[in-house]
C-alpha positions in Angstrom: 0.0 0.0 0.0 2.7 2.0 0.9 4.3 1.9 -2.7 1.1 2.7 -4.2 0.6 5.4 -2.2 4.5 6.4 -3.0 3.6 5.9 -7.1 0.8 8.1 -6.8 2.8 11.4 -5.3 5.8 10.5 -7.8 3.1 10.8 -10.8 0.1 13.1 -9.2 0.6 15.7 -12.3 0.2 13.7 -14.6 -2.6 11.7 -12.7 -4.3 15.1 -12.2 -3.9 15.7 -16.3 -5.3 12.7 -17.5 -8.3 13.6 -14.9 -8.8 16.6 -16.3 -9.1 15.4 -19.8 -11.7 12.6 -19.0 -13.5 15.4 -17.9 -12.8 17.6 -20.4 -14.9 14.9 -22.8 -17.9 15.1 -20.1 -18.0 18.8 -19.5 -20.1 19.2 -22.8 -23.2 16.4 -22.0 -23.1 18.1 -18.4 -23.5 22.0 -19.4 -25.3 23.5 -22.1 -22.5 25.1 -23.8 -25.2 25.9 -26.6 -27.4 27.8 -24.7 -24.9 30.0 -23.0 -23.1 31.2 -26.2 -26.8 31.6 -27.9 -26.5 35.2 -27.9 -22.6 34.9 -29.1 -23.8 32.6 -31.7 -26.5 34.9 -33.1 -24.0 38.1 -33.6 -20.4 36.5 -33.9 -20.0 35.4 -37.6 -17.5 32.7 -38.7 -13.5 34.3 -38.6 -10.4 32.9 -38.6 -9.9 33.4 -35.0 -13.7 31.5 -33.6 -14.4 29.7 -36.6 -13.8 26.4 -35.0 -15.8 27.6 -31.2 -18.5 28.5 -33.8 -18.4 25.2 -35.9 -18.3 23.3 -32.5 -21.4 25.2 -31.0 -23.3 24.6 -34.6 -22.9 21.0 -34.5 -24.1 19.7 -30.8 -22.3 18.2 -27.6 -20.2 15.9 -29.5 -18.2 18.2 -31.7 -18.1 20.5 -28.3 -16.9 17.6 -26.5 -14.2 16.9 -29.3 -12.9 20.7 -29.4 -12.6 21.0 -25.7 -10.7 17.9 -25.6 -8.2 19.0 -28.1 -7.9 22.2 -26.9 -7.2 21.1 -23.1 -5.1 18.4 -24.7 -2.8 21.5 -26.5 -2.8 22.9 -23.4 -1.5 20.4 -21.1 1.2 19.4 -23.8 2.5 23.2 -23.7 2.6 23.0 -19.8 4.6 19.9 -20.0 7.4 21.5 -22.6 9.7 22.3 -19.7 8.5 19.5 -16.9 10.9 17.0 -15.4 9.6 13.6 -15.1 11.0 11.3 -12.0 12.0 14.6 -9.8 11.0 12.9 -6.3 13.2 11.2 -4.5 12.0 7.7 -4.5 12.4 4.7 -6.9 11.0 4.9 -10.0 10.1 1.1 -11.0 7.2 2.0 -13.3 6.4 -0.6 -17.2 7.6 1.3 -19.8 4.2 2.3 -21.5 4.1 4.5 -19.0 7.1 6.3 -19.4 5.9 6.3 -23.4 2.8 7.7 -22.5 4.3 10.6 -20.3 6.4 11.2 -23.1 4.8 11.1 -26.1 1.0 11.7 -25.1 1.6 14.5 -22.5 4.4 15.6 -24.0 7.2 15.3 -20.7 10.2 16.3 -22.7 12.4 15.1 -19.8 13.3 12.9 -17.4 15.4 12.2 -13.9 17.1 8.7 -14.5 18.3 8.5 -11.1 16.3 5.9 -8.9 14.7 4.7 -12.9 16.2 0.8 -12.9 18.7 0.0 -14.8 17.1 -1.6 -17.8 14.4 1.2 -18.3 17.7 3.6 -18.5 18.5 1.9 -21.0 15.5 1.6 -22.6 14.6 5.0 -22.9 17.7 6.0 -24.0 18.4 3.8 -27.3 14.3 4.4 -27.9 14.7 8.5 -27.9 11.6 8.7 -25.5 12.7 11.4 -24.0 14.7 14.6 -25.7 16.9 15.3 -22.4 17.7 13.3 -19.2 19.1 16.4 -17.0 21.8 15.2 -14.4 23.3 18.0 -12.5 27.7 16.5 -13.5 29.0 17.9 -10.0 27.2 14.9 -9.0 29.6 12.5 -11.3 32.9 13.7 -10.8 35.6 13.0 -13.2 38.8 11.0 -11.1 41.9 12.2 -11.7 44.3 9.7 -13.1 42.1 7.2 -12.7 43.3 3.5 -12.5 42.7 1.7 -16.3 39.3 -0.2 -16.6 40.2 -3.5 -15.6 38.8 -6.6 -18.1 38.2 -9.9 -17.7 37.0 -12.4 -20.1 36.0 -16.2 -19.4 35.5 -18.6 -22.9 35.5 -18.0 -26.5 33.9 -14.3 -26.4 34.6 -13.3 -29.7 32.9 -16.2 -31.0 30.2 -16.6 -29.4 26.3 -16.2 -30.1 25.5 -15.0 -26.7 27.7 -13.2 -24.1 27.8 -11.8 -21.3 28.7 -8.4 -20.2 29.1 -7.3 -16.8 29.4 -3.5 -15.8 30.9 -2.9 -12.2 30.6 0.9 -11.6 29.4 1.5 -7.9 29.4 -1.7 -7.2 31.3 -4.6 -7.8 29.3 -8.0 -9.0 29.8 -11.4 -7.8 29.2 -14.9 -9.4 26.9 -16.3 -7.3 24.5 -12.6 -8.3 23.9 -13.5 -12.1 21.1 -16.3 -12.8 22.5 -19.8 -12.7 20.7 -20.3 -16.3 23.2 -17.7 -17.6 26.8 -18.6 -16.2 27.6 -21.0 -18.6 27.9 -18.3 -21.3 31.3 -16.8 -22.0 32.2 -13.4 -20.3 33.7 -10.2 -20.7 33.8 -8.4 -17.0 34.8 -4.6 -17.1 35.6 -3.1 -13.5 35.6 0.8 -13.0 35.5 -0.1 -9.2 37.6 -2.3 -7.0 34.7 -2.2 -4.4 36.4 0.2 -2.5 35.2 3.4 -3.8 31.1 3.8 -3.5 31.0 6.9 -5.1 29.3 7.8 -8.3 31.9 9.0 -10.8 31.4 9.6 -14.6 34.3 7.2 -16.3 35.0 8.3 -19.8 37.7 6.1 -19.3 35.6 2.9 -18.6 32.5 3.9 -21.7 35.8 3.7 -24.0 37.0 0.2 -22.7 32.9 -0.7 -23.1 33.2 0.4 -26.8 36.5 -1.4 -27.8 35.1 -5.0 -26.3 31.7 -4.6 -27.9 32.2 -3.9 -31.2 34.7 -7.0 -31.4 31.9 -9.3 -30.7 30.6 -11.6 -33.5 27.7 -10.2 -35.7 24.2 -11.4 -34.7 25.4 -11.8 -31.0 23.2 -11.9 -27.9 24.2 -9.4 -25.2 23.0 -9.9 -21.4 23.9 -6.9 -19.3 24.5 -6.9 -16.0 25.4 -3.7 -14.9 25.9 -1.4 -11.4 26.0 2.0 -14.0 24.9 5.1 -12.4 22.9 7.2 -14.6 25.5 9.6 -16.0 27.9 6.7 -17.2 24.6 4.2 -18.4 23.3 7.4 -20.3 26.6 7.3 -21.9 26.9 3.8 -22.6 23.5 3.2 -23.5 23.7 6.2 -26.1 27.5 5.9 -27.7 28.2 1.3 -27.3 24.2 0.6 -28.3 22.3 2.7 -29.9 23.5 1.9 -33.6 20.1 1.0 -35.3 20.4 -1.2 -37.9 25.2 -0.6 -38.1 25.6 -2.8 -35.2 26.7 -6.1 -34.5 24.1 -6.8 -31.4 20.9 -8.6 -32.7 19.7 -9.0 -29.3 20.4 -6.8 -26.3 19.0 -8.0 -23.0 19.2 -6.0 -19.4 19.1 -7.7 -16.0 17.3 -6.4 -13.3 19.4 -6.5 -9.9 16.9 -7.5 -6.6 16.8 -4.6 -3.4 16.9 -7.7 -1.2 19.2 -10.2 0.4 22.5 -10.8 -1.5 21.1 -8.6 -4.7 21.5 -11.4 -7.3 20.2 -10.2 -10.8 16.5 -11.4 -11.5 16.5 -14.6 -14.3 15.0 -12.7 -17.0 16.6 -10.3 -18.7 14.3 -7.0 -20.2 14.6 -7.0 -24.0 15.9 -3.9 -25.1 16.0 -4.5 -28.9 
């Protein structure tokens, strides 16, 4: 209930905007729009600027109904031009229609991807849902001569059909976290962080290592991600190592959702991304 209740506050303008348009289409059976504009529709005649109020009064409730809609709908698009979707500090686990709908529908032209999982960070990204994801960088320090991106790899990786990668930037992944119907697959490990340093840093560094190791990979492969990214280094490498369209050698690209609970392991599904 809790959550629920937490969803709700996170999303209340845009709650409140679909409410308004669902009235918006019963405003018109409720009042008699005709009837009050009579006297307006007797001495106005049709310009440019009330043509449309005038056709919309002329025809009956529907038409009303149809031209209030769209104009409340115009409206609430303009209002959302410079809203920031995700601002509240609380985690943002929603599907991702919703983030489409917030986006495209209402018109949000931005979004907060801290406290948005992972995969949706992704998601978003490569998909263009959005035109900006605002991060303030004082948050992501650059570190100064900072140690190379350490890699490991484990079985054929440059032959294989299905990889995978795993990402350690604020935190370091074990083993034992990624789904025991995925560790057979080869490997390729690439460690920003030693475990030592829980800080969020942006690693221009580490997005280049990500680069070089993906576009070795066989044409056609699989890619499962398991990552520990924060949002200014996944923007990065979800933008610049996969979003290539139709150039790149990834046919599938999969994300793994890591648990809040007990020893964090990575769920056993990965979220399709393409």
């Amino acid at each position: 209930m809790k959550k629920i209740k937490l969803k709700i506050i996170d999303n209340i303008v845009q709650i409140l905007e679909i409410a308004i348009l669902a009235i918006s289409i019963v405003i018109p059976y409720l009042v008699d729009f005709q009837n009050i504009f009579r006297e307006y529709m007797m001495k106005e005649y049709p310009k440019p600027e009330n043509f449309i109020l005038l056709l919309a009064l002329n025809k009956g409730n529907l038409a009303i109904s149809v031209a209030f809609f769209v104009f409340v709908f115009l409206k609430i698009r303009k209002y959302n031009l410079n809203c920031i979707m995700c601002n509240k500090n609380i985690y943002h686990d929603y599907s991702y229609f919703w983030f489409c709908f917030c986006a495209k529908i209402l018109g949000i032209n931005n979004c907060n991807l801290v406290l948005v999982p992972i995969w949706l960070q992704f998601k978003l990204v490569i998909n263009n849902i959005f035109q900006g994801y605002p991060l303030n960088e004082k948050e992501y320090p650059v570190i100064e001569d900072e140690r190379e991106t350490k890699i490991l790899k484990r079985g054929k990786v440059h032959e294989a059909r299905e990889i995978n990668l795993i990402l350690e930037d604020t935190y370091p992944i074990s083993e034992f976290q990624i789904p025991q119907s995925k560790r057979g697959f080869p490997v390729i490990k690439l460690s920003r962080n030693d475990g030592k340093d829980l800080g969020r840093h942006f690693s221009e560094q580490f997005i280049n290592a990500i680069i070089t190791e993906v576009r070795m990979l066989e044409n056609g492969v699989t890619v499962n991600v398991f990552a520990t990214t924060n949002p200014m280094n996944t923007i990065n490498i979800a933008s610049r190592v996969f979003k290539n369209a139709d150039r790149g050698n990834i046919d599938s690209l999969y994300v793994y959702k890591q648990k809040n609970i007990g020893g964090r392991e990575f769920e056993s599904k990965g979220k399709k991304i393409y």
